[in-house]
C-alpha positions as YAML, in Angstrom:
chain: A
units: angstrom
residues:
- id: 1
  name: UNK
  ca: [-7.85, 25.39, -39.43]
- id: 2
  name: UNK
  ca: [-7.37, 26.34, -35.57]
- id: 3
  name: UNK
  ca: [-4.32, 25.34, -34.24]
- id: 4
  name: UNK
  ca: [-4.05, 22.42, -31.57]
- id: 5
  name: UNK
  ca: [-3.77, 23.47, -27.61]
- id: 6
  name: UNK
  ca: [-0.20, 24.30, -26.76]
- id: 7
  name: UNK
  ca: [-0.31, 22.54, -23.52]
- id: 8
  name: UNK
  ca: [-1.35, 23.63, -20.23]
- id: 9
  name: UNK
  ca: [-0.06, 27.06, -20.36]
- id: 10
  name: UNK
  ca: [-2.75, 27.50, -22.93]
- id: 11
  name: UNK
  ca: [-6.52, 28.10, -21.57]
- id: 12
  name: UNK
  ca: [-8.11, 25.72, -24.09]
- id: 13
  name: UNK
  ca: [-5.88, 22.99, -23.24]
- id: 14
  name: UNK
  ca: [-7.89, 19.87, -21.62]
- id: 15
  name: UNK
  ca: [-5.24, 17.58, -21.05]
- id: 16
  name: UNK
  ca: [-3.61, 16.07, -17.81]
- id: 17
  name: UNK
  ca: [-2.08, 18.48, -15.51]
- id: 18
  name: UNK
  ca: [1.38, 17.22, -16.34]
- id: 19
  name: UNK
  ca: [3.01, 17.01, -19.55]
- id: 20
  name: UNK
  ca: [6.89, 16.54, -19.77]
- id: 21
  name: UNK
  ca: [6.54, 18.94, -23.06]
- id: 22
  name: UNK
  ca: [6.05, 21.40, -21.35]
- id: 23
  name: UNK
  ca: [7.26, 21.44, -17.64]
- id: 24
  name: UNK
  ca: [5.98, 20.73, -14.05]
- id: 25
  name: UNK
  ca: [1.91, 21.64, -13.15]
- id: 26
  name: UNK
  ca: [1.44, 23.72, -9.97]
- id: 27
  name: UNK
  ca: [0.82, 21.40, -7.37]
- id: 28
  name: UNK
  ca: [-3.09, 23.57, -6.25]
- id: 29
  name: UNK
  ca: [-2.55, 21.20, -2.58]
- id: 30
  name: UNK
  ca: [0.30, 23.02, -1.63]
- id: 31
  name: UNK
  ca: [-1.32, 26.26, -1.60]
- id: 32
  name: UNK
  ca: [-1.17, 29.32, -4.09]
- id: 33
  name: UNK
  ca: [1.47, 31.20, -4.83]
- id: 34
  name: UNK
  ca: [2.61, 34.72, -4.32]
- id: 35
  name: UNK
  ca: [2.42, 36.43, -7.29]
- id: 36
  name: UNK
  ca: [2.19, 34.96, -10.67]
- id: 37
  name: UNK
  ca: [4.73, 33.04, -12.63]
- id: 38
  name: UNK
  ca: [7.17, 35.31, -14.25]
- id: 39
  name: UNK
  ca: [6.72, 33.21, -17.05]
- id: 40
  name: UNK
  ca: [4.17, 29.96, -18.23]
- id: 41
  name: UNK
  ca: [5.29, 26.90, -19.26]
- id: 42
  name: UNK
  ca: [7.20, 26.57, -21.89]
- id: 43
  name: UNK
  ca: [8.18, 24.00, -25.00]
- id: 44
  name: UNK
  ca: [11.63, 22.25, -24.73]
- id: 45
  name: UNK
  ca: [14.10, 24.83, -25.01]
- id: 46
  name: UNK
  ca: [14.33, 26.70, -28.27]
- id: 47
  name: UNK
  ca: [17.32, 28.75, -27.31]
- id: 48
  name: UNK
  ca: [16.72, 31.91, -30.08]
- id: 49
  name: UNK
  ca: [13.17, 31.92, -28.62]
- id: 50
  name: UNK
  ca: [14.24, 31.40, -24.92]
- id: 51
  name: UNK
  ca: [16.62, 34.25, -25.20]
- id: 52
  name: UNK
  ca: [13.79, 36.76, -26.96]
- id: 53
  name: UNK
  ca: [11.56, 35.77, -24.28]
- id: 54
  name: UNK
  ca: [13.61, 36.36, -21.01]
- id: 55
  name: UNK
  ca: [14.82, 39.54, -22.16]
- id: 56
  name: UNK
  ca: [11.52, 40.42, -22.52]
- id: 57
  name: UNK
  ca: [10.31, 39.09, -19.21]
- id: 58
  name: UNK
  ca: [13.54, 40.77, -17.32]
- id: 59
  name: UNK
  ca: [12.82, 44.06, -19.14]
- id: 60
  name: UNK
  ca: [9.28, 44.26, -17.70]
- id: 61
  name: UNK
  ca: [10.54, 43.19, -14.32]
- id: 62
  name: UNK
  ca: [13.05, 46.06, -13.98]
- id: 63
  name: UNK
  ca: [10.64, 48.46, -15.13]
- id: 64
  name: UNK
  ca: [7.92, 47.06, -12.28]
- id: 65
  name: UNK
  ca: [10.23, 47.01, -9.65]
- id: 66
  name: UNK
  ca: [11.69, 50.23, -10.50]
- id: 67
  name: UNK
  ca: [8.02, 51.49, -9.80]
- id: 68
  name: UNK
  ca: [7.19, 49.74, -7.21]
- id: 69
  name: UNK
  ca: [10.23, 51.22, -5.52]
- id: 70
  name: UNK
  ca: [9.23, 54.46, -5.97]
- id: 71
  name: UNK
  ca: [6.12, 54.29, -4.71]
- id: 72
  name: UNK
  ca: [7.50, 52.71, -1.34]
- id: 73
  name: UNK
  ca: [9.57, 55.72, -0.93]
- id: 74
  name: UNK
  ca: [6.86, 58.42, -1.89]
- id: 75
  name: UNK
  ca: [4.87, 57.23, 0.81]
- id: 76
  name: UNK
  ca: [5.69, 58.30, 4.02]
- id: 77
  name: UNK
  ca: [6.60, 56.28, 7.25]
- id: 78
  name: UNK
  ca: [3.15, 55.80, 8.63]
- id: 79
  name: UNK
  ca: [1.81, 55.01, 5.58]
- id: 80
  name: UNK
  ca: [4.06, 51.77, 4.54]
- id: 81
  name: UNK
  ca: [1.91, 48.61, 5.29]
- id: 82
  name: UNK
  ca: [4.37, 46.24, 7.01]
- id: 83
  name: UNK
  ca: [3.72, 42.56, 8.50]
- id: 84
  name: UNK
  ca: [4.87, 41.40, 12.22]
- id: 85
  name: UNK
  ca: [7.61, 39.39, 11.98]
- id: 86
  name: UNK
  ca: [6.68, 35.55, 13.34]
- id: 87
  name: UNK
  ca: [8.46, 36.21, 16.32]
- id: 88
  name: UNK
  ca: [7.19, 39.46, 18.32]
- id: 89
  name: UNK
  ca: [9.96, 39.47, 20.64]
- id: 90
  name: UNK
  ca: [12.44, 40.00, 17.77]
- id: 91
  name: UNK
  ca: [11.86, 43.34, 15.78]
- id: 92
  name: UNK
  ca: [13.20, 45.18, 13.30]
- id: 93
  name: UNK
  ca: [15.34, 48.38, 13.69]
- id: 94
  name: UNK
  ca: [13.68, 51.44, 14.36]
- id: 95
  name: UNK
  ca: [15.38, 53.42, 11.22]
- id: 96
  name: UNK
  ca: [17.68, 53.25, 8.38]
- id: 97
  name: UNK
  ca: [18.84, 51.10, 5.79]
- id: 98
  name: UNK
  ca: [17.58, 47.37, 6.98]
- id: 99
  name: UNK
  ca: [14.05, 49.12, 7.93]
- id: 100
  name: UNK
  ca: [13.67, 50.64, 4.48]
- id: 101
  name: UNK
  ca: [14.78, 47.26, 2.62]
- id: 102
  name: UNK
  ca: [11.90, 45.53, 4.73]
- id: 103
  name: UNK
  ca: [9.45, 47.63, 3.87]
- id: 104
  name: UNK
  ca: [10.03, 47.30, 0.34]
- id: 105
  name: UNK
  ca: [10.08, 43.84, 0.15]
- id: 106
  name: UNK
  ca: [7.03, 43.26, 2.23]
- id: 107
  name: UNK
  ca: [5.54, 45.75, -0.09]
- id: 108
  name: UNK
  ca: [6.74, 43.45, -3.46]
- id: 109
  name: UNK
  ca: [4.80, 40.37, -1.68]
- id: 110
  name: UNK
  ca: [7.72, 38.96, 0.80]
- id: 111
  name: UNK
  ca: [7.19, 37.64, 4.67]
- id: 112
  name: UNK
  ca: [10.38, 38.97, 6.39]
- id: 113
  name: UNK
  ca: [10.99, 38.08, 10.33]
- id: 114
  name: UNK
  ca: [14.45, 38.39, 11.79]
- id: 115
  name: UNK
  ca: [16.72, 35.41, 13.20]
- id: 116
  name: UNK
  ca: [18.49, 37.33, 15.75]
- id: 117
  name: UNK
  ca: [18.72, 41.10, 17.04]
- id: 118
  name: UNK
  ca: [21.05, 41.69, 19.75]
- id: 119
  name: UNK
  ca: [22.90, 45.42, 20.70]
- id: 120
  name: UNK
  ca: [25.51, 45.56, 17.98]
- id: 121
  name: UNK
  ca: [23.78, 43.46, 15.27]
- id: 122
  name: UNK
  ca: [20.74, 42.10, 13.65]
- id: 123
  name: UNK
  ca: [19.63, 39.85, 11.09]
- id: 124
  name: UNK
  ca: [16.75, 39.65, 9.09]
- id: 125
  name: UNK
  ca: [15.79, 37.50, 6.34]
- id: 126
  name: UNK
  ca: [12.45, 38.09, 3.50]
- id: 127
  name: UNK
  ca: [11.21, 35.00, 1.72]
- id: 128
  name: UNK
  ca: [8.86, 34.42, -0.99]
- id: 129
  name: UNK
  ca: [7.26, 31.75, -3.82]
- id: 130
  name: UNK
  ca: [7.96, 34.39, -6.80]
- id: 131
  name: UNK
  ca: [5.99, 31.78, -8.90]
- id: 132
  name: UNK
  ca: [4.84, 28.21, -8.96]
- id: 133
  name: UNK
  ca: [8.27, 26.44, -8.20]
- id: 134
  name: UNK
  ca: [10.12, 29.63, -7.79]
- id: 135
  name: UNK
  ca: [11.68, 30.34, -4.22]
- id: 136
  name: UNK
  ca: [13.90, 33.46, -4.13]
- id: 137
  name: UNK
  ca: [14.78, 35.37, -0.62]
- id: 138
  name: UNK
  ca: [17.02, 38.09, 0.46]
- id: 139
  name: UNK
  ca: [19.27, 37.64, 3.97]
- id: 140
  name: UNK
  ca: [20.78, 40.58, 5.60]
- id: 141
  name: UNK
  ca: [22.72, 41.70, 8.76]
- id: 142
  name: UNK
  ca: [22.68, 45.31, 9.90]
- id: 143
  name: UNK
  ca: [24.76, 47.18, 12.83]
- id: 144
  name: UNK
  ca: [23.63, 48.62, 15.12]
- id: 145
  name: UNK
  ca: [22.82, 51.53, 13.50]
- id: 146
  name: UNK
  ca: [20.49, 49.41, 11.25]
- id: 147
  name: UNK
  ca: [23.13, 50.43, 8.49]
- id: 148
  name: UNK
  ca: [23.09, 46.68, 6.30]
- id: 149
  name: UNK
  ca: [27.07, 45.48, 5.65]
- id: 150
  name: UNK
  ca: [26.47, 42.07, 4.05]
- id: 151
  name: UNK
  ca: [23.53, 40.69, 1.99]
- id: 152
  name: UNK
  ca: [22.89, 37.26, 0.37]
- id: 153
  name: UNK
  ca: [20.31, 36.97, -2.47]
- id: 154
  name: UNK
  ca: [19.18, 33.61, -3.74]
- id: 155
  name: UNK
  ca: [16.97, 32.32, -6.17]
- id: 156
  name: UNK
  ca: [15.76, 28.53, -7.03]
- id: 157
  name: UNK
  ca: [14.04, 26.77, -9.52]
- id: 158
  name: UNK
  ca: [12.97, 23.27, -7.32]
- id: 159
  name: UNK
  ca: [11.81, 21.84, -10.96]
- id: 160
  name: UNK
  ca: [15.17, 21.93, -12.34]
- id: 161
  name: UNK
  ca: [13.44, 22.19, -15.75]
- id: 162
  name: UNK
  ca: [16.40, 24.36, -17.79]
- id: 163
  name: UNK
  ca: [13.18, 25.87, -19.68]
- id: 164
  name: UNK
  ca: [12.07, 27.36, -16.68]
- id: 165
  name: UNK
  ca: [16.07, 28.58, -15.28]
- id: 166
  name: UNK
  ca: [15.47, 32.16, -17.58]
- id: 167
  name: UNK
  ca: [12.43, 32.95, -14.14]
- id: 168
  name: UNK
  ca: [15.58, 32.69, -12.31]
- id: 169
  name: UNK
  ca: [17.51, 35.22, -13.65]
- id: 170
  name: UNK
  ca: [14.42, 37.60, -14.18]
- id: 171
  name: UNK
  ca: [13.53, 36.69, -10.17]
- id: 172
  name: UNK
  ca: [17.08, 38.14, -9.10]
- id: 173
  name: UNK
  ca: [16.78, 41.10, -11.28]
- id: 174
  name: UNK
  ca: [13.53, 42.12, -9.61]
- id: 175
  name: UNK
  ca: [15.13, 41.49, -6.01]
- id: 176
  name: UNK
  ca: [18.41, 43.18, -6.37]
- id: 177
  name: UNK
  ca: [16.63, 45.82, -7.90]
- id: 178
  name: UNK
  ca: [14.89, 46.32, -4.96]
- id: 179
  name: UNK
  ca: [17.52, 45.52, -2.74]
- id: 180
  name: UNK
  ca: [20.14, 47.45, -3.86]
- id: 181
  name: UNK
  ca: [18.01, 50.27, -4.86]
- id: 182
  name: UNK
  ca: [16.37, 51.02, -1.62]
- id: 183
  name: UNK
  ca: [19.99, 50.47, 0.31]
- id: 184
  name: UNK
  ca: [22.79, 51.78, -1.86]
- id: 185
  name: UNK
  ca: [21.45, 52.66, -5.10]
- id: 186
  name: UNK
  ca: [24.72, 54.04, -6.22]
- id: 187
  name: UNK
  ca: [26.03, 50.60, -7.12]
- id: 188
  name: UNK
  ca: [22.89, 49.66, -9.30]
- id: 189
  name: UNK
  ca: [24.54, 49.96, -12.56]
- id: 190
  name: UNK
  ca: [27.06, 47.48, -12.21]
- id: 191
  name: UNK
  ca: [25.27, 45.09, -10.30]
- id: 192
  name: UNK
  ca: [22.88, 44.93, -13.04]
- id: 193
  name: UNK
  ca: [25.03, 44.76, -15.71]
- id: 194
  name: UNK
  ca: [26.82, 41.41, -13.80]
- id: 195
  name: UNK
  ca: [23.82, 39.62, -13.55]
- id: 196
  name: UNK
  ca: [22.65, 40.02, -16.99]
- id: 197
  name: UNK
  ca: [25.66, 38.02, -17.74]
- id: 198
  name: UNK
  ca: [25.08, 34.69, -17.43]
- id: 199
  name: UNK
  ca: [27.57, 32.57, -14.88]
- id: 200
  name: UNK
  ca: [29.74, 33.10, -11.54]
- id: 201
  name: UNK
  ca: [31.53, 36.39, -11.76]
- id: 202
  name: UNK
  ca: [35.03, 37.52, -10.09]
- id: 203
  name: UNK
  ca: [34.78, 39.94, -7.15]
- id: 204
  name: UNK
  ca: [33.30, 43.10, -8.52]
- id: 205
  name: UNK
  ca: [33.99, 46.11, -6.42]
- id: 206
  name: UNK
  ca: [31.09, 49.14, -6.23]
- id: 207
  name: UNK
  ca: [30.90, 52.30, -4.35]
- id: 208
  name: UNK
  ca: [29.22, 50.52, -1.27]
- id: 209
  name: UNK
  ca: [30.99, 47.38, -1.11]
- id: 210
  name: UNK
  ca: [32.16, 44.50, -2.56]
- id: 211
  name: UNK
  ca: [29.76, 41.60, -4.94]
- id: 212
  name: UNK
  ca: [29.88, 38.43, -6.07]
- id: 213
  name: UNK
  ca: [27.49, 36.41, -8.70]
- id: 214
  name: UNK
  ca: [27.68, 32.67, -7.35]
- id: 215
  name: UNK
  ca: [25.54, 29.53, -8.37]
- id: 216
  name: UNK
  ca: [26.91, 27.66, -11.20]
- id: 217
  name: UNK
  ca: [23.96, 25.06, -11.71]
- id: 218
  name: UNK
  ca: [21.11, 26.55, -13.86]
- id: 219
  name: UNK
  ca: [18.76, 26.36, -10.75]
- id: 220
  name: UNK
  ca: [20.15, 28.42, -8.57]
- id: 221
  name: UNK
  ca: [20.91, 32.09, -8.60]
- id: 222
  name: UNK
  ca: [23.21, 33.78, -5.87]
- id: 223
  name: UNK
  ca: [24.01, 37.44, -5.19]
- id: 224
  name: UNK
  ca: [27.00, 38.14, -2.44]
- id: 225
  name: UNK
  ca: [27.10, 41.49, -1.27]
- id: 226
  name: UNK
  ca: [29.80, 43.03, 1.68]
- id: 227
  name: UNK
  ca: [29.96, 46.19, 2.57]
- id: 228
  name: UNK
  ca: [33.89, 47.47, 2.38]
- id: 229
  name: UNK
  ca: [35.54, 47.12, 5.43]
- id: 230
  name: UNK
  ca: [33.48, 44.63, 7.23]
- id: 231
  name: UNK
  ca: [34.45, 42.21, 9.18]
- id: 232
  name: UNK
  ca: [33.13, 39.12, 10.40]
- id: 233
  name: UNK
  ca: [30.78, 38.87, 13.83]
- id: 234
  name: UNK
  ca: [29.54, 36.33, 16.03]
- id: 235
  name: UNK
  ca: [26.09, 36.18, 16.49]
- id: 236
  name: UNK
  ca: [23.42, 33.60, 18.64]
- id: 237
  name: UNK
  ca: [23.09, 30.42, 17.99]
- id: 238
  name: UNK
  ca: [20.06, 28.25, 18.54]
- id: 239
  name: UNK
  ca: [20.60, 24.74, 20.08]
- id: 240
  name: UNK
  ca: [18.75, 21.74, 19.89]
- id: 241
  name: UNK
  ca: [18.81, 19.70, 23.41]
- id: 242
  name: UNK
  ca: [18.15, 16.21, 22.46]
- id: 243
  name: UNK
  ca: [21.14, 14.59, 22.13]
- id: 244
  name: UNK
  ca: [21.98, 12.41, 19.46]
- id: 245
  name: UNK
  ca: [21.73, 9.13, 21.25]
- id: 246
  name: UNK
  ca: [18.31, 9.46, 23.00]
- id: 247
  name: UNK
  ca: [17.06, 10.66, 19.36]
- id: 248
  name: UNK
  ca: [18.40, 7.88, 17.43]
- id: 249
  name: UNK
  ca: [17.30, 5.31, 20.20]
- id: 250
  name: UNK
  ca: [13.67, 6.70, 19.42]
- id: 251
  name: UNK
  ca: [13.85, 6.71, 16.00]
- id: 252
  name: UNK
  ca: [15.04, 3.16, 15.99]
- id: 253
  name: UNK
  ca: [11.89, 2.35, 18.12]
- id: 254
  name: UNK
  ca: [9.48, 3.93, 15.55]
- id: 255
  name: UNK
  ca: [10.44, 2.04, 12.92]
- id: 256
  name: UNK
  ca: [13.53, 3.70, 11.41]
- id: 257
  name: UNK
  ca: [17.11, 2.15, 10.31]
- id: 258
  name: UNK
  ca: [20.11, 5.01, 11.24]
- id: 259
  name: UNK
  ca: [23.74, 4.36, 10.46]
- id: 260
  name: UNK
  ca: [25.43, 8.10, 9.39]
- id: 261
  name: UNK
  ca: [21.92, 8.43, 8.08]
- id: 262
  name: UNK
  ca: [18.21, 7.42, 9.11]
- id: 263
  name: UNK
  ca: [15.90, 5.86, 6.65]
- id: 264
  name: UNK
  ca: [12.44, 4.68, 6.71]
- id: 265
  name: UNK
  ca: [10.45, 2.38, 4.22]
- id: 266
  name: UNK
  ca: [6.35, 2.37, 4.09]
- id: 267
  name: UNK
  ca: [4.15, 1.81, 1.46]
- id: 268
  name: UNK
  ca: [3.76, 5.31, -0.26]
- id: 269
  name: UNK
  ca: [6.80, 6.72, 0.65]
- id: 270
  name: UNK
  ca: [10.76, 6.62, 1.89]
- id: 271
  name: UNK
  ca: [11.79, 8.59, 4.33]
- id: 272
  name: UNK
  ca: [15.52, 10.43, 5.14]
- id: 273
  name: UNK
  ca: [16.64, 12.19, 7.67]
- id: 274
  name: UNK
  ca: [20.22, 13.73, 8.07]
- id: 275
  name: UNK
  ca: [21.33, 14.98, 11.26]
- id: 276
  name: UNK
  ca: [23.51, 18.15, 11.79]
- id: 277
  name: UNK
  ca: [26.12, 18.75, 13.87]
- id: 278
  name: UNK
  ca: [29.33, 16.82, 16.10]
- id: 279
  name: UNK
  ca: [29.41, 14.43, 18.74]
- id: 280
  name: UNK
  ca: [25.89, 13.63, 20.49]
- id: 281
  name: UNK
  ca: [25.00, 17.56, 19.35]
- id: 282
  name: UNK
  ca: [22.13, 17.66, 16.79]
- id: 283
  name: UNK
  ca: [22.59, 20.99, 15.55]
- id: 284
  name: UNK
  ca: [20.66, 20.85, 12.72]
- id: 285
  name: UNK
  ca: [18.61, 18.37, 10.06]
- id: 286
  name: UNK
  ca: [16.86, 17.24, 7.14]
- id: 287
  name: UNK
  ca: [14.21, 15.50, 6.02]
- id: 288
  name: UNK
  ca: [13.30, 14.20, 2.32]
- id: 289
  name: UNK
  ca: [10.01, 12.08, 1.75]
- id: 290
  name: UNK
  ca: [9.73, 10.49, -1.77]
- id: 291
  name: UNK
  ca: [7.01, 8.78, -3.68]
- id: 292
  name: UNK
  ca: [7.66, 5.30, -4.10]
- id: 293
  name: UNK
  ca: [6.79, 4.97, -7.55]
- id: 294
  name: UNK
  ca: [5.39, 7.61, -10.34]
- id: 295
  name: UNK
  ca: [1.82, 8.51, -9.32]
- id: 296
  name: UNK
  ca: [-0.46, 10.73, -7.23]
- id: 297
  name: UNK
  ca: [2.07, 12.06, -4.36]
- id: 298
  name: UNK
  ca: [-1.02, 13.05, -2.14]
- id: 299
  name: UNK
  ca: [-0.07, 9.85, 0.12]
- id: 300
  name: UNK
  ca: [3.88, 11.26, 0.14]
- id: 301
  name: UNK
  ca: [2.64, 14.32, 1.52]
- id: 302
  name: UNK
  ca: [0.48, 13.13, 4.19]
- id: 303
  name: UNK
  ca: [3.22, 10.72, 5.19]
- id: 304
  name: UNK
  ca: [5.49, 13.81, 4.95]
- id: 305
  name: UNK
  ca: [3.67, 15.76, 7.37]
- id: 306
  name: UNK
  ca: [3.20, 12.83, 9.62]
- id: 307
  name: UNK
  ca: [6.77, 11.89, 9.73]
- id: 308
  name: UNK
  ca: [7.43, 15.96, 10.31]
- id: 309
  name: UNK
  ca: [5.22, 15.99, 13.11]
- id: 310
  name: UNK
  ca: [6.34, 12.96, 14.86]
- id: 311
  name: UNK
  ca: [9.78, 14.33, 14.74]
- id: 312
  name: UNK
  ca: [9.50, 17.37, 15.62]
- id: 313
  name: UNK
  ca: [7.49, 15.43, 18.52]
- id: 314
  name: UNK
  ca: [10.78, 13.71, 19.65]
- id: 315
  name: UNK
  ca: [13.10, 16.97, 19.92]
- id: 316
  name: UNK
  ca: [13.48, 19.66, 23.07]
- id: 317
  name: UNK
  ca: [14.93, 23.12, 22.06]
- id: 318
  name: UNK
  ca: [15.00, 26.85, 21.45]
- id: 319
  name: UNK
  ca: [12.49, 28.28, 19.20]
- id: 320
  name: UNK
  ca: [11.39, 24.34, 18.16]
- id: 321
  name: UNK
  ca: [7.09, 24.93, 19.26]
- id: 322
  name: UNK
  ca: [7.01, 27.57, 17.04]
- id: 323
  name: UNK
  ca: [8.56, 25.86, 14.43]
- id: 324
  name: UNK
  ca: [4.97, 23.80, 14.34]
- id: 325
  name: UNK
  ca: [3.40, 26.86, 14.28]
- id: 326
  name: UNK
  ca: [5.28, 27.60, 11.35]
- id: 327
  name: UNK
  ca: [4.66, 24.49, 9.35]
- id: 328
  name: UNK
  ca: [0.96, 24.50, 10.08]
- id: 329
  name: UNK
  ca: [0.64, 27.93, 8.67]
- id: 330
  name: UNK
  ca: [2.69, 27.19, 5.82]
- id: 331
  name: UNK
  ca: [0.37, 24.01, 4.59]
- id: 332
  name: UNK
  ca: [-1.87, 27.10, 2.95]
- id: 333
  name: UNK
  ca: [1.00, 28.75, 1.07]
- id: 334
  name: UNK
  ca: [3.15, 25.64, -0.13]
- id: 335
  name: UNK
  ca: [6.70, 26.14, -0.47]
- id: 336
  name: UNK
  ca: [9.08, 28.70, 1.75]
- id: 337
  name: UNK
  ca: [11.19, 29.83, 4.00]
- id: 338
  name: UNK
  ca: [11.39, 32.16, 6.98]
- id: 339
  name: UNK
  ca: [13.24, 31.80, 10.44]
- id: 340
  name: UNK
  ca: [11.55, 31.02, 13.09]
- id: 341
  name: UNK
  ca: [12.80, 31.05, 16.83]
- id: 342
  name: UNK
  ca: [16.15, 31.61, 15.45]
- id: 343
  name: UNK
  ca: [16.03, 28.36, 12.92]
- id: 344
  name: UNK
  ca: [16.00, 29.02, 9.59]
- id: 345
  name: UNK
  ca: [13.62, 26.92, 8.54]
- id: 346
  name: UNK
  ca: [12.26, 25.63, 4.80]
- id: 347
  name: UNK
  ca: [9.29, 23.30, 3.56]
- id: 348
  name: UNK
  ca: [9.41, 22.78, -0.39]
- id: 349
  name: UNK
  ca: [8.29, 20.26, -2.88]
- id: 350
  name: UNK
  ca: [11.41, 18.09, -4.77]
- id: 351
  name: UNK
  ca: [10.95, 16.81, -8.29]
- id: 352
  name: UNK
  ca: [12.48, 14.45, -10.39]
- id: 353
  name: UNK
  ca: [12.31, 14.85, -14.40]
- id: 354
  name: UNK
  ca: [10.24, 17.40, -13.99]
- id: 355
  name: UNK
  ca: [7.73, 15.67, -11.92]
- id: 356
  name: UNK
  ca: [6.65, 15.88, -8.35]
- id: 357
  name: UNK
  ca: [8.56, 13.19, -6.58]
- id: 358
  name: UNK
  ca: [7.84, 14.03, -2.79]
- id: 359
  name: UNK
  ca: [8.67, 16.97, -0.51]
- id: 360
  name: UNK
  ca: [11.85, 17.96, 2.09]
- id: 361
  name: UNK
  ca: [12.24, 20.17, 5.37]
- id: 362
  name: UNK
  ca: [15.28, 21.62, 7.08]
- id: 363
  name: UNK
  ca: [15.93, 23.01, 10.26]
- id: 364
  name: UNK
  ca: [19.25, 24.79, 10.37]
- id: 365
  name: UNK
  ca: [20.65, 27.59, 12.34]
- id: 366
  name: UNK
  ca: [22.40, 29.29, 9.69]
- id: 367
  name: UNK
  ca: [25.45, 31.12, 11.15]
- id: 368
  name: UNK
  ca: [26.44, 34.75, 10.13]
- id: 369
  name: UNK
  ca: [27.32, 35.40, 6.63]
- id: 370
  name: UNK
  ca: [31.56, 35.27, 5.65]
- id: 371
  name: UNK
  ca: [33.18, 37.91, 4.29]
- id: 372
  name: UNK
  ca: [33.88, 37.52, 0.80]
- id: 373
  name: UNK
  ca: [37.60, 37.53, 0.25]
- id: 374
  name: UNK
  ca: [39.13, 39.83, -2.12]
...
């Protein structure tokens, strides 16, 4: 007697597109991702089977981006592919460590554009969807001779399904390998070996520098990484010239309620929208739109992007057109990251219980990375 369809993950299954069994479906409207999951949907967690199957997953993910490290530096300079960053008038060192980790990364499937590059320091970030609801991306700054002295890795799992947190884990792997391989390979070992172990770590010191294994819900993932000796620098900062006042004041007269934060009710959807910063300064926001009820959340996304646009209508600042640009572009790919006129800026899906319960933006401009203390 064949056995019954496992769910969606299996190619004779021919039921609805979600099933709490067995995780979040891959919402096709958002756009495709990247690469393919690192792993399908799964059962509820089995954790003797969980654990088999990660390990397996992370071991072929080392041994893939081992390879595909090699092969970026066997090729010569000419021969690397490499995208434009989104903003032409910012580019990437002409040499060294920050150019090599960009061309690896944009060789593993990542968009990398830099928020700032001025004479004695740069910053670039590389962002990707490593699978369906997977968003992992590495942020570095470089001196100026495009030597890197502080890096932050993160990885997220916007389901929050714990069945799905073991892509996590595998998704940092494959980064830091790459990362750290291409930059200072000598310290490898050891930052393997303190990500394979589950939890935030103490300060662990290498031959480059100093890391640190944050992130202590199951979603997230972070890798801190300073080189020894640095110190902290100031860097640009993008501005937002609306004041807080005249912004509010046109909310209010399109509808929406603010008090420390802005809300708006309609039919499909409600709408939030958090403002950054001190004073009448916006420096910063974000934006959530969530389905009403459980449903279709093709009306929460239109109402997203219409709230997004009309917004993003009302506001007068550096880098802010391209922002639009951005956003428009992104529609195709689905959820990401990348900074843009100096924002950082990120457009994802949100989910609650696993299902798709509406999507959020934020705008922030992200200031240069700490020091981690010793």
């Amino acid at each position: 007697m064949a056995r019954p369809p496992k769910g969606p993950a299996d190619p004779r299954y021919s039921g609805p597109d979600y099933d709490p069994e067995y995780g979040p479906p891959f919402d096709a409207e958002l756009g495709q991702p990247v690469s393919p999951p690192l792993l399908p949907r799964t059962p509820p967690r089995d954790n003797r089977r969980l654990a088999a199957v990660a390990g397996a997953v992370i071991a072929g993910v080392l041994v893939v981006a081992a390879v595909a490290v090699l092969a970026v530096r066997s090729l010569g300079p000419d021969e690397v592919v490499t995208r434009p960053p989104a903003n032409p008038s910012v580019l990437p060192g002409s040499g060294g460590q920050a150019k090599a980790v960009i061309d690896a990364l944009t060789a593993q499937g990542y968009r990398c554009t830099a928020q700032f590059a001025v004479r004695i320091a740069a910053r670039h970030g590389c962002f990707a969807t490593r699978s369906d609801t997977v968003l992992a991306g590495a942020v570095f700054e470089s001196d100026d001779a495009d030597s890197i002295d502080a890096v932050r890795l993160t990885v997220r799992e916007l389901s929050r399904n714990p069945a799905l947190y073991p892509r996590d884990r595998a998704t940092m792997m494959e980064l830091a390998e790459v990362v750290v391989g291409t930059a200072f390979p000598e310290d490898q070992a050891p930052v393997a070996a303190a990500l394979s172990r589950p939890g935030p770590r103490k300060i662990l010191k290498g031959a480059w520098g100093n890391y640190r294994v944050g992130g202590n819900k199951g979603d997230t993932l972070v890798l801190y990484a300073d080189r020894s000796g640095r110190s902290a620098r100031q860097a640009p900062v993008p501005a937002i010239g609306t004041p807080r006042k005249v912004l509010v004041g046109e909310l209010s007269n399109s509808g929406w309620l603010c008090a420390a934060t802005c809300t708006k009710r309609e039919r499909a959807a409600v709408s939030s929208l958090v403002l950054a910063g001190t004073g009448d300064t916006v420096a910063g926001l974000r934006l959530t739109v969530a389905t009403r009820s459980v449903g279709p959340v093709g009306p929460t996304r239109t109402a997203f992007h219409q709230q997004l646009s009309t917004l993003l209508g009302m506001l007068d600042g550096d880098g802010l057109d391209r922002v639009s640009g951005w956003l428009s572009e992104q529609r195709s790919r689905g959820s990401g990251s990348s900074y843009v006129g100096g924002w950082r800026v990120t457009a994802e899906a949100t989910y609650a219980d696993d299902r798709p319960a509406g999507y959020q933006f934020r705008l922030d401009a992200e200031r240069t990375l700490a020091p981690l203390s010793s």
